[in-house]
FIKOLZA-1660 file (N, C-alpha, C; in steps of 0.1 Angstrom, whole numbers, plus 5000, padded with zeros to 4 digits):
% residues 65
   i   px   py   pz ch aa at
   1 5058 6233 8836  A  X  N
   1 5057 6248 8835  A  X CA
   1 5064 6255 8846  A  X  C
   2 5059 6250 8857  A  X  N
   2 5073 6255 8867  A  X CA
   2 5086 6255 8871  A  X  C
   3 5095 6249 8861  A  X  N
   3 5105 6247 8859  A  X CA
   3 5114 6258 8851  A  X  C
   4 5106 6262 8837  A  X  N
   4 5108 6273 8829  A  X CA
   4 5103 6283 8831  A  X  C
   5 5092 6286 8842  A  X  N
   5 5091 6296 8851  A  X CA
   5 5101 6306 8859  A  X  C
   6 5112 6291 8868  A  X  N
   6 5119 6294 8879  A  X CA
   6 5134 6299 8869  A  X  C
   7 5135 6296 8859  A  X  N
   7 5150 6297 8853  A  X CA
   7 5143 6308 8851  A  X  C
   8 5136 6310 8844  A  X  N
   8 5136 6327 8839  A  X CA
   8 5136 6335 8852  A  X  C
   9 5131 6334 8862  A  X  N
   9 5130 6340 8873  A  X CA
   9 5141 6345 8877  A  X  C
  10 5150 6331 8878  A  X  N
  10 5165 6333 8882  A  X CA
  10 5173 6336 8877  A  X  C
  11 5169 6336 8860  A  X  N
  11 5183 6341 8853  A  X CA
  11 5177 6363 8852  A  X  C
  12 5165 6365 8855  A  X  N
  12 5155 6379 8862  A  X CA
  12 5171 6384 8866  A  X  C
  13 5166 6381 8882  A  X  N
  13 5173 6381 8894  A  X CA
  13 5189 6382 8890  A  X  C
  14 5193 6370 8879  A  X  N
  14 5206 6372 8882  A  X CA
  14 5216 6386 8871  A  X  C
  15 5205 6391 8863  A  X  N
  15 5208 6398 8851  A  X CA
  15 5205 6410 8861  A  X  C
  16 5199 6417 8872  A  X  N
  16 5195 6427 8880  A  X CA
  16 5204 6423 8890  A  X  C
  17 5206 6412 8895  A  X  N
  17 5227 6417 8901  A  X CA
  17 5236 6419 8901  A  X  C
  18 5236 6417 8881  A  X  N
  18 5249 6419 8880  A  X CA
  18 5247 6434 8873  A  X  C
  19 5234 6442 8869  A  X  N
  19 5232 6452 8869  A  X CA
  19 5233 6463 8880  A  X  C
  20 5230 6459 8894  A  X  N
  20 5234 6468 8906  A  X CA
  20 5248 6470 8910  A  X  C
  21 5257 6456 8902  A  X  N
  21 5269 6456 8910  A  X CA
  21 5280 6465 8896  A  X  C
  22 5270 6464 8886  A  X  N
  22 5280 6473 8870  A  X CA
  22 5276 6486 8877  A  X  C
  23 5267 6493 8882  A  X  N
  23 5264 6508 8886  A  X CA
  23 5279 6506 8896  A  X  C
  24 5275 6501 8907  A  X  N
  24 5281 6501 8915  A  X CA
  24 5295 6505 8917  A  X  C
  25 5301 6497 8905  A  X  N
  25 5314 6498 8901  A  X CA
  25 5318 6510 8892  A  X  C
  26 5306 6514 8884  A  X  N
  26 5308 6528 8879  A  X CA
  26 5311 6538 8888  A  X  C
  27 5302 6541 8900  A  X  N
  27 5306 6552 8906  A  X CA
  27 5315 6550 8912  A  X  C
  28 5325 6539 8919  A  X  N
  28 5336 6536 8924  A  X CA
  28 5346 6543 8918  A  X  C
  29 5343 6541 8903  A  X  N
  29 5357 6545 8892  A  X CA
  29 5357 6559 8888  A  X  C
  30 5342 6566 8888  A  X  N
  30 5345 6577 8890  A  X CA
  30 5351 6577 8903  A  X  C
  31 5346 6577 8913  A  X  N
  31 5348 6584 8925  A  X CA
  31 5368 6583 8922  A  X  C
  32 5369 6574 8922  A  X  N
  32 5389 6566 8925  A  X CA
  32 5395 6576 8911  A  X  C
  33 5387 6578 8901  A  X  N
  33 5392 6594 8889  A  X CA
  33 5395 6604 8897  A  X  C
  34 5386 6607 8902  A  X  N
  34 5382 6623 8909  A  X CA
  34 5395 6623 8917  A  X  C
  35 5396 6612 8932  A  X  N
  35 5407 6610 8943  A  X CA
  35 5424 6610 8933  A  X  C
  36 5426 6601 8917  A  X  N
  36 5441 6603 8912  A  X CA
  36 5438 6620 8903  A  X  C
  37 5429 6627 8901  A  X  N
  37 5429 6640 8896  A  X CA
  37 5438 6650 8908  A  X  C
  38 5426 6647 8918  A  X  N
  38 5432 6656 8926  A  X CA
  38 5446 6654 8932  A  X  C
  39 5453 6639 8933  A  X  N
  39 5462 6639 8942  A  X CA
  39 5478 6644 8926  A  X  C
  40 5472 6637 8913  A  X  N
  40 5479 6646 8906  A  X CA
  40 5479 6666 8909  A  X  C
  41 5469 6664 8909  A  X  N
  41 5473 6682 8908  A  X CA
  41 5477 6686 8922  A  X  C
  42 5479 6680 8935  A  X  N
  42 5479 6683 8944  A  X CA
  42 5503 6677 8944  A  X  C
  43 5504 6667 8936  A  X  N
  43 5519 6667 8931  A  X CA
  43 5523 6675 8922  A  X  C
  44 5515 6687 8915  A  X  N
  44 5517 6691 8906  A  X CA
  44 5525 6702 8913  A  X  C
  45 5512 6706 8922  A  X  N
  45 5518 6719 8928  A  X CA
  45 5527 6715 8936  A  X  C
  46 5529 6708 8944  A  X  N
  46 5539 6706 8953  A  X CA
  46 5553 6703 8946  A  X  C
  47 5553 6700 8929  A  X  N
  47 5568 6700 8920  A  X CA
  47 5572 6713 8918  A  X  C
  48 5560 6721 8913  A  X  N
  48 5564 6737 8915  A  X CA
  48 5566 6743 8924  A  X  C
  49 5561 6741 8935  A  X  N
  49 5570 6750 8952  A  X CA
  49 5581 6743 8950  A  X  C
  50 5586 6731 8947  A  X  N
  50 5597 6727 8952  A  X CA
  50 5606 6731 8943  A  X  C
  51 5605 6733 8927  A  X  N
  51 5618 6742 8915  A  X CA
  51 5615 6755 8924  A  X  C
  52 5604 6758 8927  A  X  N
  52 5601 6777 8932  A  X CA
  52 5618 6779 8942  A  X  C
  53 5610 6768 8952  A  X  N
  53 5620 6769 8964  A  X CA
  53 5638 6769 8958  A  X  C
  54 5641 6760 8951  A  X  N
  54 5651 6753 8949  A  X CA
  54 5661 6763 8938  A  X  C
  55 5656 6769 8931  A  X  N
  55 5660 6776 8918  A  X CA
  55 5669 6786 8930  A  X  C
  56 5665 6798 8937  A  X  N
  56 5676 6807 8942  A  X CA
  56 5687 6795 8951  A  X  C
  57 5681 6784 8954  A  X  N
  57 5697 6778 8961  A  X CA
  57 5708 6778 8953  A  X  C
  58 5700 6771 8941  A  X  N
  58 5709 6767 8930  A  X CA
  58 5721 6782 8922  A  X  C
  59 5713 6790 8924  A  X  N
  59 5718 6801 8916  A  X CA
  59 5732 6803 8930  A  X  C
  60 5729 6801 8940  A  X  N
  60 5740 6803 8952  A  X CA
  60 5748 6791 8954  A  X  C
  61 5747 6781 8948  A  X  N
  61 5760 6767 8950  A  X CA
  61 5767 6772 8941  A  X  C
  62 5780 6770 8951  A  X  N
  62 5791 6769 8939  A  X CA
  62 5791 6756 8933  A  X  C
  63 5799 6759 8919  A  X  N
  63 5804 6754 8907  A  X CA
  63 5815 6744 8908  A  X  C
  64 5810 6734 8902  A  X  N
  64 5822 6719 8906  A  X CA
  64 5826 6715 8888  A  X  C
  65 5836 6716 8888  A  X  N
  65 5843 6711 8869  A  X CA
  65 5854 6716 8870  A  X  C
% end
């Protein structure tokens, strides 16, 4: 009887490890969403200053053809 005790016990234990470590990993992947959200929108805007910036040069280079 102590034998089919201990497996249940252990296989307990090992189904609530791999349950702390699935949480675990959830909030990771949010968290690492949140960090490529922002660093897109933080390239987003920095592609728009740089057409902002770049449009009047363009209008001022001369013409090569």
């Amino acid at each position: 009887m102590f034998w089919p005790m201990l497996a249940i016990a252990l296989g307990f234990c090992g189904l609530a490890v791999l349950a702390v470590l699935a949480a675990r990993v959830f909030v990771e992947t949010r968290r690492l969403a949140r960090q490529v959200a922002e660093a897109s929108r933080r390239v987003t805007a920095a592609a728009e200053d740089l057409e902002r910036a770049a449009t009047p040069l363009a209008a001022h280079a001369p013409r090569r053809g």
